[in-house]
C-alpha positions, 0 to 999 in steps of 0.5 A, a space after each residue: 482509486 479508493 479501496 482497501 489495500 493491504 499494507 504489506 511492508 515499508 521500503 526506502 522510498 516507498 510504502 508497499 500498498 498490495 492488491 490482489 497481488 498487486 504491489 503500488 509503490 506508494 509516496 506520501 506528498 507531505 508525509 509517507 505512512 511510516 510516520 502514521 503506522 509503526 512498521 510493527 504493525 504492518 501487514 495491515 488492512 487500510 483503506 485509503 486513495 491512490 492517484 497519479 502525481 508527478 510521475 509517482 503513485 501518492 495517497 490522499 492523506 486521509 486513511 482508515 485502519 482496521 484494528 483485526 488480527 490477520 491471520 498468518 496464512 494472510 500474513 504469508 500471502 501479503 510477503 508471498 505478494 510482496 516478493 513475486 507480485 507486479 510492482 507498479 510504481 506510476 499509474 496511467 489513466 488506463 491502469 485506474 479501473 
């Protein structure tokens, strides 16, 4: 599933990819993105793919950011999502529309 996502935030093991309040809890196979994108930066728009491996939601590897200010009603929505939004952590064929 390539698309854009709004990188909410960075937790222990996972990076927090939201869509439409929707909240992938993403690993990187070699490397997570937190090694790529500073925390400082976060929330910020991405675009990358998500698939199933191994039980767990990974990326591609290959990612495009948007260098944009969000706006903080943006920014509000994005930990609003984040704190209440599904969390989905594997992803079955009938979940990759």
């Amino acid at each position: 599933m390539r698309k854009n996502f709004l990188l909410a935030v960075y937790e222990k093991n996972y990076t927090v990819l939201n869509d439409e309040g929707i909240n992938y809890m993403v690993k990187g196979l070699n490397e997570n993105l937190d090694k790529f994108i500073p925390a400082e930066k976060t929330p910020m728009l991405i675009q990358t793919a998500i698939m199933p491996f191994n039980g767990m939601i990974i990326y591609d590897g290959f990612i495009s950011t948007a260098d944009m200010q969000l706006s903080q009603e943006l920014v509000s929505k994005a930990f609003e999502d984040y704190s209440y939004g599904q969390k989905i952590y594997s992803l079955l064929p009938k979940n990759m529309n």
